[in-house]
C-alpha positions in Angstrom: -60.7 -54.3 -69.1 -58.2 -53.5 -66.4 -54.6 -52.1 -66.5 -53.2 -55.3 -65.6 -55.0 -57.4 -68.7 -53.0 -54.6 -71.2 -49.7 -54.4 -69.5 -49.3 -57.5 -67.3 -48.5 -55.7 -64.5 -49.6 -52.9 -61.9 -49.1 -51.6 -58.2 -52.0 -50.5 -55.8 -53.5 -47.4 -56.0 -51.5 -46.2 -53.1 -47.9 -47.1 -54.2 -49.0 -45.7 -57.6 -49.3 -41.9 -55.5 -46.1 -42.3 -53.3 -44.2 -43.3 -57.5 -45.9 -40.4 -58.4 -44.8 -38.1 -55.2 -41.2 -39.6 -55.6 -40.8 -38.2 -59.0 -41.8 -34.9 -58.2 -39.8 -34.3 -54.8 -36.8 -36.6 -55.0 -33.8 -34.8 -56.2 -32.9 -38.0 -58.1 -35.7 -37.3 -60.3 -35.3 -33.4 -61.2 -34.6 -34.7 -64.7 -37.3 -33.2 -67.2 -38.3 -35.3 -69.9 -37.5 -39.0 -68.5 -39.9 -41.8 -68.2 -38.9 -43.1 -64.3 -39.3 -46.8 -63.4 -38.2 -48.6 -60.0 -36.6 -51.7 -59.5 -37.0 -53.2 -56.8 -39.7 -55.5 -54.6 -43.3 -54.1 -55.6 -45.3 -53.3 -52.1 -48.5 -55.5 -54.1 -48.3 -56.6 -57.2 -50.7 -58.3 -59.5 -48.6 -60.3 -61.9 -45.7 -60.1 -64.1 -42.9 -57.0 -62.5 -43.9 -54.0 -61.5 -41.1 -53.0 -59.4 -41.3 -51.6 -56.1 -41.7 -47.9 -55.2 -39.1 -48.7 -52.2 -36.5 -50.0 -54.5 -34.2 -48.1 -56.8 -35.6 -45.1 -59.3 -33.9 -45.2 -62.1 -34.5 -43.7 -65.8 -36.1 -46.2 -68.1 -35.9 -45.8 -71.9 -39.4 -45.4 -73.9 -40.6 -48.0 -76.2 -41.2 -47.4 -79.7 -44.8 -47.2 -78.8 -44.4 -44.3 -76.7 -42.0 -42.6 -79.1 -44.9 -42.7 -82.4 -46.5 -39.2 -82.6 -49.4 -40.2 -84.0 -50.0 -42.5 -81.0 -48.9 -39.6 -79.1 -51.3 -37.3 -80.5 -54.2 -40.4 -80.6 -53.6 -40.4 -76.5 -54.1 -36.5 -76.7 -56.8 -36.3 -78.2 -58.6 -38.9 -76.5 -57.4 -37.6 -72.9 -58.6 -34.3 -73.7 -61.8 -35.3 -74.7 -62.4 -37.4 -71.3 -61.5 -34.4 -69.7 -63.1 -31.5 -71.5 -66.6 -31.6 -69.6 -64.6 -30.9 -66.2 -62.7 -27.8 -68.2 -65.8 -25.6 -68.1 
């Protein structure tokens, strides 16, 4: 099951990194706390809108998904126990 069969959308590998660097060294992004999407033209995109790392970053609002802590908590637990053999 890939990333775009859940969400209908994705950007390569490589635009996923230079989203990633954008947040952390843009001064447009210092904001803590804020789920950052881009609008714009998508570099390669699968299907559906996945913006476009060169086009405008903007602050997004979180769905109601993301806002459930028990979800929250569900995606914690599970991350950490992906992780935990690599924590030793």
């Amino acid at each position: 099951w890939r990333r775009e069969q859940a969400i209908g959308s994705y950007v390569s590998q490589k635009e996923a990194g230079e989203r990633l660097a954008q947040t952390i060294a843009d001064p447009q992004a210092a904001k803590s706390g804020v789920y950052w999407s881009w609008n714009g033209d998508a570099k390669s995109i699968g299907v559906g809108n996945a913006g476009g790392a060169g086009g405008d970053l903007f602050e997004n609002s979180f769905s109601g998904m993301v806002q459930d802590e028990a979800n929250g908590q569900l995606c914690w637990d599970y991350s950490m126990e992906l992780v935990k053999p690599y924590l030793k």
